[in-house]
KOLTOR-592447 format. One line per field, with one value per residue (C-alpha): residue number from 1; residue in one letter; x, y, z. Coordinates in nm, 2 decimals, decimal comma, always signed. Layout:
BEGIN
nr = (NUM / ...)
rest = (a / ...)
east = (X / ...)
north = (Y / ...)
up = (Z / ...)
This chain:
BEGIN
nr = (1 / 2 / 3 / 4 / 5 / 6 / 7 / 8 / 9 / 10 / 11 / 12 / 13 / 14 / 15 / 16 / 17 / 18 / 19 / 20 / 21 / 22 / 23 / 24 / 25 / 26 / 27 / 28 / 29 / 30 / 31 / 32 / 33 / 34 / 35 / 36 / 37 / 38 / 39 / 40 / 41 / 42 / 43 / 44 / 45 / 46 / 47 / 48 / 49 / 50 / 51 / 52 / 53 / 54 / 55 / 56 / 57 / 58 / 59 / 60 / 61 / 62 / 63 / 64 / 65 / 66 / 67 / 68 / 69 / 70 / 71 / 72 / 73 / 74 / 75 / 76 / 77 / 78 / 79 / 80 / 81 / 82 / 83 / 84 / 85 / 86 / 87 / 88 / 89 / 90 / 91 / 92 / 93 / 94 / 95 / 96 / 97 / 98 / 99 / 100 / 101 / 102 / 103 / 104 / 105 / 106 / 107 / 108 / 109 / 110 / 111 / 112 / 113 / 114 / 115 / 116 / 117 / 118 / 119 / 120 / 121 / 122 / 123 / 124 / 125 / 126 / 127 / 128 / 129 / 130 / 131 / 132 / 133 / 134 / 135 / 136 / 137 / 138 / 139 / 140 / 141 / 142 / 143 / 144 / 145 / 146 / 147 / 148 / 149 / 150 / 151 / 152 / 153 / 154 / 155 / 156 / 157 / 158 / 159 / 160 / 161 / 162 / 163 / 164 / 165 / 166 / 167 / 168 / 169 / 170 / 171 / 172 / 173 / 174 / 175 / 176 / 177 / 178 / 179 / 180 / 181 / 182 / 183 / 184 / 185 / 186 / 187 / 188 / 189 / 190 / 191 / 192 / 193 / 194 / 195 / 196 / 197 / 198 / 199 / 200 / 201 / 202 / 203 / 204 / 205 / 206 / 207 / 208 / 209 / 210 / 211 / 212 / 213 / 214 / 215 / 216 / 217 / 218 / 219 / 220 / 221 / 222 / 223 / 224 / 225 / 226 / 227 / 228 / 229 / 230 / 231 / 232 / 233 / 234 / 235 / 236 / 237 / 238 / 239 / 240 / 241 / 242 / 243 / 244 / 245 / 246 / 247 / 248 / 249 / 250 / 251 / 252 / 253 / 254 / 255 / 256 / 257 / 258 / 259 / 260 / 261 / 262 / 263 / 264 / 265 / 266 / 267 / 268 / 269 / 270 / 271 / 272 / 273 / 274 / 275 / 276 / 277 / 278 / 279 / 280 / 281 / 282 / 283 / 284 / 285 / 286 / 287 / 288 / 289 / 290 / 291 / 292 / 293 / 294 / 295 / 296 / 297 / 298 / 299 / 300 / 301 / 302 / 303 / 304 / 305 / 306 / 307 / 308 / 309 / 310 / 311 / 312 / 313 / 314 / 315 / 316 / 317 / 318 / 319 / 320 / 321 / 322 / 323 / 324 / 325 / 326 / 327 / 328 / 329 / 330 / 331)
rest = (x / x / x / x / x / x / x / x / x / x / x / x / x / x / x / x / x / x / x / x / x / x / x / x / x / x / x / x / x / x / x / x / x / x / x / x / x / x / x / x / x / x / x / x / x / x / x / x / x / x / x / x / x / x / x / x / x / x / x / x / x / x / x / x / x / x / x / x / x / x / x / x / x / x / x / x / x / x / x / x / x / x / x / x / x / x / x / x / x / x / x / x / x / x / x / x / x / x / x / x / x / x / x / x / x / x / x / x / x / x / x / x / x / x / x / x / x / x / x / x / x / x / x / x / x / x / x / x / x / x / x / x / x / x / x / x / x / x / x / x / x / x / x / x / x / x / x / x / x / x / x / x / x / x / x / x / x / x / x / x / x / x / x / x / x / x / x / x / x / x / x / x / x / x / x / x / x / x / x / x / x / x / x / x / x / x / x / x / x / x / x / x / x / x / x / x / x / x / x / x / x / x / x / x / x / x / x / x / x / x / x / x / x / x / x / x / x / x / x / x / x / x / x / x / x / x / x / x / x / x / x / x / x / x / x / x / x / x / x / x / x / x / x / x / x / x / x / x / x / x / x / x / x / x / x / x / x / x / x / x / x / x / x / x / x / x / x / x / x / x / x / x / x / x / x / x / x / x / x / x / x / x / x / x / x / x / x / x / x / x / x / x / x / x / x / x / x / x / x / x / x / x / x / x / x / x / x / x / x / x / x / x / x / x / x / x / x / x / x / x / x / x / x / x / x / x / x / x / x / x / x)
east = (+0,00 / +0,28 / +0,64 / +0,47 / +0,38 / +0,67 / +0,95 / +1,19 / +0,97 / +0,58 / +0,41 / +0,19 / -0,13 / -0,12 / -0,16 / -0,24 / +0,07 / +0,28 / +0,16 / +0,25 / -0,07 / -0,02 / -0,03 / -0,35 / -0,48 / -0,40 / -0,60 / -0,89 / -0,87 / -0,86 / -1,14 / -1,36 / -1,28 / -1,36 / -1,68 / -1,74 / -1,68 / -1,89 / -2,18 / -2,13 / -2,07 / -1,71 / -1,47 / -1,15 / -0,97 / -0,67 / -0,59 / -0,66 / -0,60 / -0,45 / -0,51 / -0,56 / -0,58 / -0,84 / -0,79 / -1,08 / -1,02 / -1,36 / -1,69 / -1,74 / -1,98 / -1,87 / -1,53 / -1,51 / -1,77 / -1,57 / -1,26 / -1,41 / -1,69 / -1,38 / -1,15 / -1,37 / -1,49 / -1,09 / -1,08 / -0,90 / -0,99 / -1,04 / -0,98 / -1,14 / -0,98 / -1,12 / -0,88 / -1,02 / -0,94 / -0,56 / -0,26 / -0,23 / -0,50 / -0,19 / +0,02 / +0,19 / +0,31 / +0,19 / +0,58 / +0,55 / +0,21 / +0,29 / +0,59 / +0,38 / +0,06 / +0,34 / +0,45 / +0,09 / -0,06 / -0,04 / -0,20 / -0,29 / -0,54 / -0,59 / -0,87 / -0,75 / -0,88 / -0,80 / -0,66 / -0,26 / -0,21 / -0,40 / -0,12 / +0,14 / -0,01 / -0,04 / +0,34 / +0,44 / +0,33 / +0,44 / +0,80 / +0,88 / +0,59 / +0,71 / +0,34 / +0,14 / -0,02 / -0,35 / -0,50 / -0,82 / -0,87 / -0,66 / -0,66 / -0,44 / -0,62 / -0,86 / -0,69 / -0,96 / -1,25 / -1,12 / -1,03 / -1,39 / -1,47 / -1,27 / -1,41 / -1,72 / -1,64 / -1,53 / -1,85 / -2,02 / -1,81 / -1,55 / -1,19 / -1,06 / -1,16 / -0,90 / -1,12 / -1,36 / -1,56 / -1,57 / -1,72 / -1,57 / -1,76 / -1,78 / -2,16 / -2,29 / -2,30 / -2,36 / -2,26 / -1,93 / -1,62 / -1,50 / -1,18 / -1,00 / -0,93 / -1,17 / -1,17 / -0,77 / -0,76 / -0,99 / -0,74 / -0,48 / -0,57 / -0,82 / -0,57 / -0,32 / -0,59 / -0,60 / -0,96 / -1,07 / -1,14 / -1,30 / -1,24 / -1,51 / -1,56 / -1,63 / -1,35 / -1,15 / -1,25 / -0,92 / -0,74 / -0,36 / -0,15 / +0,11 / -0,21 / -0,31 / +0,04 / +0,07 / -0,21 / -0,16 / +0,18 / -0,03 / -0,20 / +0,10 / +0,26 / -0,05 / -0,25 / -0,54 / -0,68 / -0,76 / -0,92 / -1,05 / -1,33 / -1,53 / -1,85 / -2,07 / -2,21 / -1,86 / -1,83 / -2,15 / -2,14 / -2,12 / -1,98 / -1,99 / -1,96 / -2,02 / -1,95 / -2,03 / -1,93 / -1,87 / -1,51 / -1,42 / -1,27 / -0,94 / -0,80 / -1,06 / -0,96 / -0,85 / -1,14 / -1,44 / -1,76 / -1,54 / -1,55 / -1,89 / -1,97 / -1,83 / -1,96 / -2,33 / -2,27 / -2,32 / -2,61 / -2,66 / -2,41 / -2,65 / -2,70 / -3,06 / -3,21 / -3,14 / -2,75 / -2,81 / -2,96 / -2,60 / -2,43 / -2,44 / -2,78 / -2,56 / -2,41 / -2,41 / -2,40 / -2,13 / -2,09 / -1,89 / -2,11 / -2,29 / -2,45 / -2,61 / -2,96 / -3,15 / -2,81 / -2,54 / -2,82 / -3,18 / -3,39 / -3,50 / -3,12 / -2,94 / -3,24 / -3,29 / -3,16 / -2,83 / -2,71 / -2,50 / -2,40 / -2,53 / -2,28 / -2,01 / -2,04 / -2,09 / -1,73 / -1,57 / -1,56 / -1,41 / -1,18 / -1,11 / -1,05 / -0,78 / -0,60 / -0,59 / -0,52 / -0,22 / -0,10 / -0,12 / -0,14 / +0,23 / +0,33)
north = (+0,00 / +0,24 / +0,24 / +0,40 / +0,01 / -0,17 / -0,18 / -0,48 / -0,50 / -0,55 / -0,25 / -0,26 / -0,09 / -0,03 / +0,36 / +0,63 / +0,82 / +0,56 / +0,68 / +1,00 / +1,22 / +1,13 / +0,75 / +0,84 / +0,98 / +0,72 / +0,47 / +0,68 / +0,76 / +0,40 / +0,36 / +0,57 / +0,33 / +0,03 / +0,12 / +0,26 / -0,05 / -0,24 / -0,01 / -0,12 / -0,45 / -0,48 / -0,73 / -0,61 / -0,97 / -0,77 / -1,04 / -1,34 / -1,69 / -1,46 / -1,56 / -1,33 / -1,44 / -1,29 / -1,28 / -1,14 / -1,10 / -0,86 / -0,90 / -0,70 / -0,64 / -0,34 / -0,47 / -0,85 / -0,82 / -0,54 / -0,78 / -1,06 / -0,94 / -0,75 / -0,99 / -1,23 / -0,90 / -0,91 / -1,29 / -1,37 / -1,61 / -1,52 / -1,74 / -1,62 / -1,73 / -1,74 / -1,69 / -1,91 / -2,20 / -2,10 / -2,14 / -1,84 / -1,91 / -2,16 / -1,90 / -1,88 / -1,53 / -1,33 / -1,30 / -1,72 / -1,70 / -1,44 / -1,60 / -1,92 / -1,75 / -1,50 / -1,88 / -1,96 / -1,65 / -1,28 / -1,05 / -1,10 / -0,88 / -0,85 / -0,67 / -0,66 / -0,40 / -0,44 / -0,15 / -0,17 / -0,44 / -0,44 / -0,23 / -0,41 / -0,78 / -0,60 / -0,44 / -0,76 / -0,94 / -0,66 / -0,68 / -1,02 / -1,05 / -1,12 / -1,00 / -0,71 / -0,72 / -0,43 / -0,30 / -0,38 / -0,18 / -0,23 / +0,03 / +0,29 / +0,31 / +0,21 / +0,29 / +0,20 / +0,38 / +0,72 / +0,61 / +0,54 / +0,87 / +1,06 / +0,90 / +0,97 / +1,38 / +1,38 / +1,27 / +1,56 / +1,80 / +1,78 / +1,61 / +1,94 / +1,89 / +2,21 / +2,42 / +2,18 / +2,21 / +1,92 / +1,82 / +1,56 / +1,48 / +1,23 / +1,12 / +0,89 / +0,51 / +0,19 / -0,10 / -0,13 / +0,04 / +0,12 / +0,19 / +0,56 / +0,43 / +0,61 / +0,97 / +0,94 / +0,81 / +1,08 / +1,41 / +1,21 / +1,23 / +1,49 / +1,75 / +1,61 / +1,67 / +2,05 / +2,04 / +2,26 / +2,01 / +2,06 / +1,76 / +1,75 / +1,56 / +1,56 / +1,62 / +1,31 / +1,12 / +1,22 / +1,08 / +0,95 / +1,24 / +1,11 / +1,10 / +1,44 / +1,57 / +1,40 / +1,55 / +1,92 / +1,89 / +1,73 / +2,06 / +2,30 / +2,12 / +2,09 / +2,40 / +2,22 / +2,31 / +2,09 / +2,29 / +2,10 / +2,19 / +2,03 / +2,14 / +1,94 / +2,21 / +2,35 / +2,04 / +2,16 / +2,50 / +2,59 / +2,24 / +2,07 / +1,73 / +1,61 / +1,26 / +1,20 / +0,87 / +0,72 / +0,58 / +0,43 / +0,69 / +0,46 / +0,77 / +0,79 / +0,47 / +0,10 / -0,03 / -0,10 / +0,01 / +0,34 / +0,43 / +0,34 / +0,51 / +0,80 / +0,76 / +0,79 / +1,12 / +1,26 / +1,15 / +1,44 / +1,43 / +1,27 / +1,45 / +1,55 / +1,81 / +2,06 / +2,03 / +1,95 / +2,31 / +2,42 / +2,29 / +2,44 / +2,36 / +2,08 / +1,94 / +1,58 / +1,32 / +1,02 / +0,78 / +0,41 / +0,23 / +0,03 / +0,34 / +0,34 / +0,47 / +0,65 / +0,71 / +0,85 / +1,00 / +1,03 / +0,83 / +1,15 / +1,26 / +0,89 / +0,85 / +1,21 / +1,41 / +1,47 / +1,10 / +0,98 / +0,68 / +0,39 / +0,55 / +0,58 / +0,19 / +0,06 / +0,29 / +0,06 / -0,19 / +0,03 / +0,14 / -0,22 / -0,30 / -0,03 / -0,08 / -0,47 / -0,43 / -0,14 / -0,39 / -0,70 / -0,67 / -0,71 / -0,98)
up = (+0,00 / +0,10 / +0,19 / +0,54 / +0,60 / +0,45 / +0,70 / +0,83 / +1,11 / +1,19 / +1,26 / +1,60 / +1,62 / +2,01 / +2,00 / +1,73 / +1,88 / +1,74 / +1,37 / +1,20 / +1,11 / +0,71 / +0,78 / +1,01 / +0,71 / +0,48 / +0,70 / +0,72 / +0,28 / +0,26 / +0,52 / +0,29 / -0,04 / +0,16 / +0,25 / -0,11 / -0,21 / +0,02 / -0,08 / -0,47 / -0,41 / -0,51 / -0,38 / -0,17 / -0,15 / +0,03 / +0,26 / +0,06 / +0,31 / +0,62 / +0,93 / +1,23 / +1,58 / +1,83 / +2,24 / +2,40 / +2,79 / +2,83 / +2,64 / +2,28 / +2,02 / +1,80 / +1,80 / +1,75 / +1,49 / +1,31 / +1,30 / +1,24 / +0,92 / +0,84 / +0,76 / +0,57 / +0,35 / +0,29 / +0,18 / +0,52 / +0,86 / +1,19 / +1,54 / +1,83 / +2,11 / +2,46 / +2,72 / +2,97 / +2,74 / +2,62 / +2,85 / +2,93 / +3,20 / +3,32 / +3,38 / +2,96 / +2,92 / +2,69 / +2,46 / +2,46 / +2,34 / +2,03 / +1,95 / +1,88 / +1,72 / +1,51 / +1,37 / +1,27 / +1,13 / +1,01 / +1,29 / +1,68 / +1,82 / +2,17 / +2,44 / +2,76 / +2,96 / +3,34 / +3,49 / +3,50 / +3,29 / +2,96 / +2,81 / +2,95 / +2,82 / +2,46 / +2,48 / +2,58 / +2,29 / +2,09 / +2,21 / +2,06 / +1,76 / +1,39 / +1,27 / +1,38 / +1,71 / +1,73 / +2,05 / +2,05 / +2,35 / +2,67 / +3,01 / +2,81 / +2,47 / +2,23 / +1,88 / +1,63 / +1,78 / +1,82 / +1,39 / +1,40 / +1,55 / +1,31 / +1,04 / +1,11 / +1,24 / +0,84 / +0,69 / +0,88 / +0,89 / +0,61 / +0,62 / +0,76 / +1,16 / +1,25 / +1,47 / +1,51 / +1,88 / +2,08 / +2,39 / +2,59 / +2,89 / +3,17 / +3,23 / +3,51 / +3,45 / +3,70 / +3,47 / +3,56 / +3,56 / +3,22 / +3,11 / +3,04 / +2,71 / +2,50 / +2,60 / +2,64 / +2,28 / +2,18 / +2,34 / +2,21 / +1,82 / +1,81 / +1,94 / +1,63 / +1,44 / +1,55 / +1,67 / +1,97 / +2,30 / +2,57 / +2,84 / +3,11 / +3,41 / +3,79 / +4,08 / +4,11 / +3,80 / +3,65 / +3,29 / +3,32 / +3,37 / +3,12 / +2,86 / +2,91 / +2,94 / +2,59 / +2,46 / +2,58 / +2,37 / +2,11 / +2,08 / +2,14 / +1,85 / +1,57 / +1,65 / +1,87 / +2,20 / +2,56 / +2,79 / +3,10 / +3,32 / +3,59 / +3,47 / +3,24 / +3,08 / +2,93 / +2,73 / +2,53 / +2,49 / +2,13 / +2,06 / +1,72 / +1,85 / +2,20 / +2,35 / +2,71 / +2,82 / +3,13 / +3,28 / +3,62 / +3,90 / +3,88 / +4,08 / +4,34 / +4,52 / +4,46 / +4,61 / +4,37 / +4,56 / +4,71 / +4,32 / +4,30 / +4,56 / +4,46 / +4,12 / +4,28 / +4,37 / +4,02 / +3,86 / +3,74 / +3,46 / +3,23 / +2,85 / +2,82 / +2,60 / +2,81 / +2,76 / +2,38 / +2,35 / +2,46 / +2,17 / +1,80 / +1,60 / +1,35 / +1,61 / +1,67 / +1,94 / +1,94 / +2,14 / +2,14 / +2,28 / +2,48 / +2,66 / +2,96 / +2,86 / +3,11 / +3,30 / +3,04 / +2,80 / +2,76 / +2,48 / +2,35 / +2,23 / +2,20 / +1,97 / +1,87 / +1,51 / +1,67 / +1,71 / +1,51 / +1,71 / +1,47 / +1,17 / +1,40 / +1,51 / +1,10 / +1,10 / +1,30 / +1,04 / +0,76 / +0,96 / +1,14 / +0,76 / +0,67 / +0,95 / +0,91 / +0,57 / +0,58 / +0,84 / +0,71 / +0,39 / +0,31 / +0,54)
């Protein structure tokens, strides 16, 4: 595809950091022919007989269906694997288990979200892989949704996003506590992108420092903006895009019902009509989904002329596809 690709070594897709803002680009251009072609029924046979392996340590929809569909669209094979019946439950380590799925395939994709070791497992593999091994989301990041995301910002509002308002908020949740990897994905790329962000969320509910420290430099270097507030309402005001979404309060406490608890203090931060009424009259609402109806967002706007949340999840596969393909496709 490009000489961006074709090095002596594989290219991991653990972070968009690790990808210059012209190869970004390239996986969203090519994004936008794959689903061209899926629209007019045209055959992309890019990864004819691959084989790509897929470890699921949390549940998924969006994702393993965007892999898997994906793959067979682009003449390859998929394996999910359950961790519960690999050795790794034995105690393998994750380097012994690449090295022998690197021997048997062309790609290892991994979810591992547990705080303070997802990103660890997936570097691990990384470290001692002979074919690509793509983050498909861990405690750190979550690589091909904020792609999604952009993606999806471009069919709205142009491929140019510089200056683009968006609202990044924290909203309530009760499900469980879910990972910082979205919104720290999202600073992360949309400030490369030079868009204007606006991070919300309550006292204590904190990104990773190191993220945010990334991302303010992010901004300082391509022209973008992170302001961060601790008012939901900022997040909204005048905003082009908003995405309120909840993540744990990995800050607040290692105890899990402490974070809970403190988590039941804002059920307040919900987006509701009111707060829609902040933003710009073409905004839109995005979110990765599942979302916590009733809790994160009301019917009325999850369902409403804003939300865009059903073309941002069909995203996911295009962009599942470039990536696989840009990755894969010369090994």
């Amino acid at each position: 595809m490009s000489a961006f690709f074709k090095t002596e070594k594989s290219r991991h897709f653990i972070t968009t950091q690790d990808f210059t803002n012209e190869e970004i680009e390239m996986m969203l251009d090519l994004a936008r022919d794959l689903k061209i072609k899926m629209a007019s029924n045209i055959p992309t046979p890019y990864l004819l007989y691959k084989t790509l392996f897929l470890i699921f340590f949390d549940q998924s929809t969006r994702t393993r269906n965007s892999m898997e569909a994906g793959i067979a669209q682009l003449g390859g094979h998929a394996n999910f694997l359950n961790p519960s019946t690999m050795q790794l439950s034995h105690g393998e380590t994750p380097e012994d288990t690449a090295r022998v799925l690197a021997r048997m395939g062309h790609g290892i994709a991994v979810r591992a979200c547990e705080f303070g070791k997802g990103n660890k497992y997936l570097r691990g593999m990384a470290s001692v892989s002979q074919v690509p091994v793509m983050n498909l989301q861990d405690d750190v990041y979550h690589p091909f949704q904020v792609l999604a995301d952009v993606m999806t910002m471009q069919e709205r509002f142009g491929k140019n996003l510089r200056g683009l308002k968006v609202g990044i908020s924290w909203a309530y949740a009760e499900s469980h506590l879910k990972p910082l990897s979205v919104p720290q994905s999202q600073i992360l790329l949309f400030t490369r992108l030079g868009m204007d962000v606006t991070l919300a969320y309550p006292e204590k509910f904190d990104l990773m420092p190191d993220i945010v420290k990334q991302a303010q430099e992010n901004a300082e270097k391509y022209g973008g903006k992170l302001n961060i507030s601790h008012k939901m309402e900022d997040a909204f005001v005048d905003a082009h895009v908003v995405i309120p979404k909840n993540w744990g309060g990995f800050f607040v406490s290692d105890d899990p019902e402490e974070i809970k608890a403190e988590t039941a203090k804002h059920k307040d931060w919900i987006c509701d009509e009111e707060k829609m009424k902040l933003t710009r009259p073409d905004s839109v609402y995005m979110h990765a989904l599942p979302a916590d109806r009733g809790k994160e967002v009301v019917d009325s706007v999850i369902d409403g002329p804003h939300s865009i949340i059903f073309d941002e999840a069909e995203n996911r596969l295009h962009t599942a596809k470039a990536v696989m393909t840009l990755l894969m496709g010369g090994r």
